[in-house]
C-alpha positions in Angstrom: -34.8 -160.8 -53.4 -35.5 -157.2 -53.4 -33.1 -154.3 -54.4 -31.1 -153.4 -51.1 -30.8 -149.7 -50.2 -26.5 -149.3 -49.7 -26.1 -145.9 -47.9 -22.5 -145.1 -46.1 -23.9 -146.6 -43.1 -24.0 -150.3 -44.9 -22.1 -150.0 -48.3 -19.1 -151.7 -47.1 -20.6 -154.3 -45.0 -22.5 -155.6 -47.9 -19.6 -155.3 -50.6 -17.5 -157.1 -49.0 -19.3 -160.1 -48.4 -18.3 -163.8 -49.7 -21.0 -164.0 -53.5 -21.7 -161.1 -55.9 -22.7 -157.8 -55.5 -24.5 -156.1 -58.2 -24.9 -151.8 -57.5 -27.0 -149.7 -59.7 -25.8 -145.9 -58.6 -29.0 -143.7 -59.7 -30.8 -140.7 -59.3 -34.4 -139.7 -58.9 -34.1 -136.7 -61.4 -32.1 -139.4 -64.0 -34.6 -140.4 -67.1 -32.2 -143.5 -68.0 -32.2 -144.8 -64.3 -35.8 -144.7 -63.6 -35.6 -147.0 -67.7 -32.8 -149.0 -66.0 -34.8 -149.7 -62.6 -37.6 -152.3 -63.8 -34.7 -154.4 -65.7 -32.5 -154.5 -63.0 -35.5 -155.6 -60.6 -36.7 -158.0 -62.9 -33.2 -159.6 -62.9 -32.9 -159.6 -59.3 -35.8 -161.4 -58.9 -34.4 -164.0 -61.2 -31.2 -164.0 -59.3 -32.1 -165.0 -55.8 -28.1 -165.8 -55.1 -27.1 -162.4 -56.1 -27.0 -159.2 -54.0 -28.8 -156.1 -56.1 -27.9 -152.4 -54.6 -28.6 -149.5 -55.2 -27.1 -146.1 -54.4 -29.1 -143.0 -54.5 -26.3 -140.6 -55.3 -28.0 -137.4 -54.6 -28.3 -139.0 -50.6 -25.1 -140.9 -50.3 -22.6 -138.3 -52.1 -20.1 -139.6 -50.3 -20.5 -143.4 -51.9 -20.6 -141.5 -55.3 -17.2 -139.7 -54.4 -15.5 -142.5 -53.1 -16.0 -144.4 -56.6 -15.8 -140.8 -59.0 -19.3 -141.3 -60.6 -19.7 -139.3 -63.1 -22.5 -140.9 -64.9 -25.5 -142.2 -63.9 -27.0 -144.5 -64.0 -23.6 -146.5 -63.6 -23.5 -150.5 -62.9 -20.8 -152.2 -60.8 -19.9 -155.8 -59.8 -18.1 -156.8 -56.6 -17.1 -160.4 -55.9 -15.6 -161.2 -52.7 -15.4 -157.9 -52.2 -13.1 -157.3 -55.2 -14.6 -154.4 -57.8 -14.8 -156.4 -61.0 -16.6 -154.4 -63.3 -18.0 -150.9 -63.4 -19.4 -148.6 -66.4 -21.7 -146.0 -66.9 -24.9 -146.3 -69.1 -28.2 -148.2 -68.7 -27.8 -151.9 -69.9 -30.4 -154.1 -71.7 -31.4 -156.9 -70.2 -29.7 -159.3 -72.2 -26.4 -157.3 -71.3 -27.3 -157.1 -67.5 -27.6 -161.1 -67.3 -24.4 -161.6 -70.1 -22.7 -159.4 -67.3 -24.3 -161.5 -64.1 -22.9 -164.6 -66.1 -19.3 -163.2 -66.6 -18.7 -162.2 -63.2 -20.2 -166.0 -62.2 -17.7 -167.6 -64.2 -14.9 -165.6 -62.9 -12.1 -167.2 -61.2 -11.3 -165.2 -58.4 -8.3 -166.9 -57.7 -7.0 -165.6 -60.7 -8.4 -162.0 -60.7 -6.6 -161.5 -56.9 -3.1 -162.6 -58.9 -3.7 -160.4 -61.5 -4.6 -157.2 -59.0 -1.8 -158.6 -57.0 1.0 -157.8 -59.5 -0.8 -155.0 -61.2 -0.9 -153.1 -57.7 3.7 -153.4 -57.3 
């Protein structure tokens, strides 16, 4: 599957979905993101199950606000529509699928109990 294009318009619609989201936040004028962008399409080639987004942040400022990115490029992981990892800096490969398999293996379950008593 091809890298999806999230703008205000469809960022939440595709976040919250059932599965993973994957979201690459970039920039045109960013040296490391335009690095970053053949890896992460590589991998979501490999990972037909998995959504890949990416936010342009100089078009959808408002997306960047919303989360505070400060950084680019910066990679988050939504699952179920739960934020489940986010951090700034380009990853290898090998740390882009160690990630994809982390957030697989996650019981979700769990992660809404722990969210759940860490929000009172």
């Amino acid at each position: 599957m091809a890298t999806v294009e999230l703008t205000t318009a469809n960022f939440d619609e595709v976040t919250e979905q059932p599965g993973i989201v994957l979201v690459d936040f970039w920039a045109d004028w960013c040296g490391p993101c335009k690095r970053f962008a053949p890896v992460y399409e590589r991998s979501s080639e490999k990972h037909q199950e998995i959504v890949f987004g990416k936010v342009d942040t100089e078009a959808q400022q408002e997306i960047a606000a919303k989360f505070d990115i400060r950084s680019i490029p910066t990679i988050m992981a939504v699952r179920d529509g739960v934020i489940v990892f986010a951090q700034p800096g380009a990853l290898p490969e090998s740390a882009l699928e160690s990630l994809i398999e982390q957030v697989q293996a996650l019981d979700m379950d769990d992660v809404r109990k722990q969210l759940a008593e860490h929000s009172h």
